[in-house]
C-alpha positions as CSV (number, residue, x, y, z in Angstrom):
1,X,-1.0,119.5,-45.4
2,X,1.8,120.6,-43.0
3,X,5.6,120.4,-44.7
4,X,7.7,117.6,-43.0
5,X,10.6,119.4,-41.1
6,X,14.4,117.8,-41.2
7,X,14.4,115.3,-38.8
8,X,11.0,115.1,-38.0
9,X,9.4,111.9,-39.3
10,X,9.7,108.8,-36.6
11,X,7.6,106.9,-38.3
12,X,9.1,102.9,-37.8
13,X,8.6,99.6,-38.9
14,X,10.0,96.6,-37.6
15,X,11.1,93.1,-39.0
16,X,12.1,90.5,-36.6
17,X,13.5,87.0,-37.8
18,X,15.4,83.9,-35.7
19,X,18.8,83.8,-37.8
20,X,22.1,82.6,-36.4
21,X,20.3,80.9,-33.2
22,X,18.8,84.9,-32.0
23,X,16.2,86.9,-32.7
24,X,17.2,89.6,-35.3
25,X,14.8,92.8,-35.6
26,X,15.8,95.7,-38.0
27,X,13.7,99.0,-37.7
28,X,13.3,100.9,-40.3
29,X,11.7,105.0,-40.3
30,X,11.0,106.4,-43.1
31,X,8.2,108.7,-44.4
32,X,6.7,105.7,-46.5
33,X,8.5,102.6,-44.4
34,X,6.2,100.4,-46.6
35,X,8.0,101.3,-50.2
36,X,9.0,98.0,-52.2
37,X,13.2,99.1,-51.9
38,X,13.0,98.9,-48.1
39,X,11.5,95.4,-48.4
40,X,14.4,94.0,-50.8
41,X,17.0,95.3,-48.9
42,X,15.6,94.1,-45.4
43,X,15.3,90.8,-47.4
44,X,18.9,90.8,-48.5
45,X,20.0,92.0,-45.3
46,X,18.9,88.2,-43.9
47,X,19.6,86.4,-47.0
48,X,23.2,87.6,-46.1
49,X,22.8,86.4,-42.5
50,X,21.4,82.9,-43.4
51,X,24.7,82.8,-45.5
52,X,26.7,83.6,-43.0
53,X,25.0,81.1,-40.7
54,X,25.3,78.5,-43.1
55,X,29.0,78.8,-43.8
56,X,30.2,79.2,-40.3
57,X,27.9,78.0,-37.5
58,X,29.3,75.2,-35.5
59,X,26.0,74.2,-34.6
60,X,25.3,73.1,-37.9
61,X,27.0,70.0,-38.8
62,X,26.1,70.9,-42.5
63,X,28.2,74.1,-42.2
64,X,31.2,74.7,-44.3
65,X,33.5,75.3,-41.2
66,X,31.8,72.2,-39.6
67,X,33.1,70.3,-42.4
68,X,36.7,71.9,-42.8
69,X,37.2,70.8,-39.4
70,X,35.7,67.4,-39.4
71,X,38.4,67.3,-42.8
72,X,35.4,66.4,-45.3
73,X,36.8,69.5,-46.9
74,X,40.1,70.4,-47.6
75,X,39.7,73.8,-49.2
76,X,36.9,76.5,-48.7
77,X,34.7,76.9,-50.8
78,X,32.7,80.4,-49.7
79,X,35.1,83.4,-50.2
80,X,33.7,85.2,-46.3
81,X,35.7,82.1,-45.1
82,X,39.0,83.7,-46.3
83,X,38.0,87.2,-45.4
84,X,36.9,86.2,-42.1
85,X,40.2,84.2,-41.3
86,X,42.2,87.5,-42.0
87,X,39.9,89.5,-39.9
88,X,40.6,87.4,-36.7
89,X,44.2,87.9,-37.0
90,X,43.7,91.4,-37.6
91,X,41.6,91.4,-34.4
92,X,44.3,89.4,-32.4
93,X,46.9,91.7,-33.6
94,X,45.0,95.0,-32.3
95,X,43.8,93.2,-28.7
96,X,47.5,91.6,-27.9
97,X,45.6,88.3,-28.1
98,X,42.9,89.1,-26.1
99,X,40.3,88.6,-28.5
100,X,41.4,84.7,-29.7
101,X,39.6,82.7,-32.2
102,X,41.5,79.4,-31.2
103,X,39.0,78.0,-29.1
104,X,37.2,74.5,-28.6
105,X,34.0,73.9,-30.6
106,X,30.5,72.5,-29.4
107,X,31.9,69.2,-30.7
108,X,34.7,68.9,-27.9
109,X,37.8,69.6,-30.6
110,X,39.9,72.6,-30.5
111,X,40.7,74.4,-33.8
112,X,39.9,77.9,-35.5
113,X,36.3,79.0,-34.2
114,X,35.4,82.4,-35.6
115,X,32.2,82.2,-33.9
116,X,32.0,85.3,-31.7
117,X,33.2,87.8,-34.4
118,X,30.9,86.4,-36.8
119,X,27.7,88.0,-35.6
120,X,29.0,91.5,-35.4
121,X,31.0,91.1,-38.8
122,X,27.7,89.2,-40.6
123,X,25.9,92.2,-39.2
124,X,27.8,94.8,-40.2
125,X,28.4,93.9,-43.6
126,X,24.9,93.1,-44.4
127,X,23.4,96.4,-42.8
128,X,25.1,98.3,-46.4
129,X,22.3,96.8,-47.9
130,X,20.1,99.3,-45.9
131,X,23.0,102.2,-46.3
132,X,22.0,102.6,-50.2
133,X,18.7,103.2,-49.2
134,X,17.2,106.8,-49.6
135,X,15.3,108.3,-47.0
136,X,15.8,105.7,-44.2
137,X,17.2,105.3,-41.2
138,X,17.5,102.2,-39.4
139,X,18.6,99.9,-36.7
140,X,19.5,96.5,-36.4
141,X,19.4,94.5,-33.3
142,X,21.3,91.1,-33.0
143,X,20.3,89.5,-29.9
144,X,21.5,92.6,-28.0
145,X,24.0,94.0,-30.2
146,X,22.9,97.0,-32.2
147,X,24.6,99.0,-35.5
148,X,22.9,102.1,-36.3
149,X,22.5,104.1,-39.8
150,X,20.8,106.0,-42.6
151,X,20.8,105.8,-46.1
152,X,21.4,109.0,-48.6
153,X,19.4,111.8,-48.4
154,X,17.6,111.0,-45.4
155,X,17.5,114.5,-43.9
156,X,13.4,114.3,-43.1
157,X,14.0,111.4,-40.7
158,X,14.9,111.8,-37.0
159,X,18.3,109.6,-37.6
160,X,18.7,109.2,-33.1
161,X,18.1,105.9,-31.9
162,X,18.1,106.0,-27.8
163,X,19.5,102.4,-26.7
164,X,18.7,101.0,-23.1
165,X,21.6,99.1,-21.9
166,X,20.7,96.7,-19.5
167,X,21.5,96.3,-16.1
168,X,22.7,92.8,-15.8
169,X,20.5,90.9,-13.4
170,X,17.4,93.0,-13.1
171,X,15.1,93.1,-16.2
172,X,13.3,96.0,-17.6
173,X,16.3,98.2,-15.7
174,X,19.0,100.0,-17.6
175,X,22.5,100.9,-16.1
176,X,22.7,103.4,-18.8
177,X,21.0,104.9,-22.3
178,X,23.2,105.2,-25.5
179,X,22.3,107.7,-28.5
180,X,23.9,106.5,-31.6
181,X,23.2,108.1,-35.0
182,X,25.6,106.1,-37.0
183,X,27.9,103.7,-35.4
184,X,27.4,100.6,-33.1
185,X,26.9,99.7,-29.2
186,X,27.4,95.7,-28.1
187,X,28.3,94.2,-24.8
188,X,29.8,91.6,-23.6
189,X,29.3,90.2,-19.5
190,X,28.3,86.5,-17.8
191,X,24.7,88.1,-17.1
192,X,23.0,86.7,-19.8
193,X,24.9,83.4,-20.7
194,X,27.2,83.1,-17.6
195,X,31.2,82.2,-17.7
196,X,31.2,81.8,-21.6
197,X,34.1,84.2,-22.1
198,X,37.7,82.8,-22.0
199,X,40.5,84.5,-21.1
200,X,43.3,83.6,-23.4
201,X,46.2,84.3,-20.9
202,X,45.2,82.0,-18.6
203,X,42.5,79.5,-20.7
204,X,39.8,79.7,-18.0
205,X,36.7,81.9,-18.0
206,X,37.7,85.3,-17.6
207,X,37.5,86.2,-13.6
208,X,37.6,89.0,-11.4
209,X,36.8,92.2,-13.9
210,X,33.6,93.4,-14.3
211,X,30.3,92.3,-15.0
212,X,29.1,93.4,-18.1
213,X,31.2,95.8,-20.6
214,X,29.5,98.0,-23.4
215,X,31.4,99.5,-26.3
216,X,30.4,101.9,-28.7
217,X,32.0,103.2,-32.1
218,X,31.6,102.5,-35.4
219,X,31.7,99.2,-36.6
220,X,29.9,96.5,-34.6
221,X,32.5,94.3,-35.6
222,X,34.9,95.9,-33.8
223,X,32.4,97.3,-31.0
224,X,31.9,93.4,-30.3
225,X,35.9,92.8,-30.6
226,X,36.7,95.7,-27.9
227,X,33.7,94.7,-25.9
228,X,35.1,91.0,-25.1
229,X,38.7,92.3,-24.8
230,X,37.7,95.0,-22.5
231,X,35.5,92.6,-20.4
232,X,38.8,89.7,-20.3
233,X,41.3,92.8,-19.4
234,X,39.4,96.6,-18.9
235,X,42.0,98.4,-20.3
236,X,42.4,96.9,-22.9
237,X,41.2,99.9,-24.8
238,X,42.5,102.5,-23.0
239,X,45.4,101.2,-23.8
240,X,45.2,100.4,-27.1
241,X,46.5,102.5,-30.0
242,X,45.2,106.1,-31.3
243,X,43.7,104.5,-34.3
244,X,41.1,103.1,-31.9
245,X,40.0,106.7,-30.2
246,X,36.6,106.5,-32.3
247,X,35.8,103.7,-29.8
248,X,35.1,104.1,-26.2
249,X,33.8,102.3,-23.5
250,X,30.2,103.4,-22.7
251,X,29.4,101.1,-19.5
252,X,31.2,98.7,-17.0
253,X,28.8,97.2,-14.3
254,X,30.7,95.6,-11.8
């Protein structure tokens, strides 16, 4: 039998599961992608998504942050609630408001919707359950929005996952194609759900930049974040401080 070279083995398999109102797949290479560890994490890796759906979607009435602000709660009971509140002021802070979680829910009131950083955080934090893997590597696609990896001692498999960004109004074409290793690519446009994106300076759908902006570095958090700042105002990340220079912008289709 041949000896496996570093880097060699491509051998993938997939998961795909409707969490958070998207499809979520997670690919998974390995030189046995059926072993019984890859199956638990990929299973934790949702449970923490359901969790995440079920404390904060505002499409669930039954949601904890659908109840805070209908005021049938008056404290917070999951701890993410807490950790995510300080991550959107930390993500105001570092887009001069740009990025704003003070929006108005599916229900027609205004308050604190976390909504659109909570994919990219949710996803984030629960791809760690792959990162203690051994011998993986792995991506995980959330409607669009990818985060890339590997777990320790993964030096057989081929840890390059070539990303297609789509060119917004023609299918199956690609304005551009990403390599990531370890880090995260999402974008933000009107292509796929039109004027959705408010810009905060004015409180109408953002107008006249481009259409569709992709960001890569290495947090999909903060991919996502830079992504809708840089789509409301496109130098927004140029412009933004050296801390940030592990992110750039990968696209902008106009």
């Amino acid at each position: 039998m041949p000896a496996v070279l570093p880097g060699s083995v491509r051998t993938v398999r997939a998961w795909v599961r409707q969490v958070m109102g998207l499809p979520v797949s997670v690919h998974v290479r390995a030189v046995d992608p059926a072993r019984r560890d890859i199956d638990d994490a990929v299973d934790a890796l949702f449970a923490d998504l359901e969790r995440a759906d079920a404390v904060f979607s505002l499409w669930r009435p039954d949601s904890e942050l659908s109840r805070i602000r209908r005021g049938e709660l008056a404290h917070a009971a999951d701890t993410w609630l807490a950790e995510v509140r300080s991550l959107t002021e930390r993500t105001a802070a570092a887009t001069g408001g740009l990025f704003t979680t003070d929006l108005t829910g599916p229900d027609g009131t205004r308050g604190w919707d976390p909504t659109g950083i909570v994919k990219g955080w949710a996803v984030e934090r629960a791809a760690a359950h792959l990162r203690g893997v051994p011998g993986i590597a792995f991506s995980i696609n959330a409607g669009g929005d990818l985060v890339c990896g590997r777990g320790p001692a993964a030096s057989l498999v081929d840890p390059h996952w070539r990303i297609g960004v789509e060119k917004p109004g023609t299918p199956g074409a690609f304005a551009t194609v990403v390599t990531v290793t370890e880090g995260a690519l999402a974008t933000s446009g009107t292509a796929a759900r039109g004027d959705h994106i408010t810009d905060p300076r004015t409180g109408a759908p953002a107008a006249g930049g481009p259409t569709s902006v992709t960001v890569v570095g290495p947090d999909l958090t903060w991919v996502d974040v830079w992504a809708t700042a840089c789509f409301i105002e496109p130098q927004a990340l140029a412009q933004a401080g050296p801390e940030w220079s592990a992110y750039r912008v990968a696209n902008t289709t106009d």
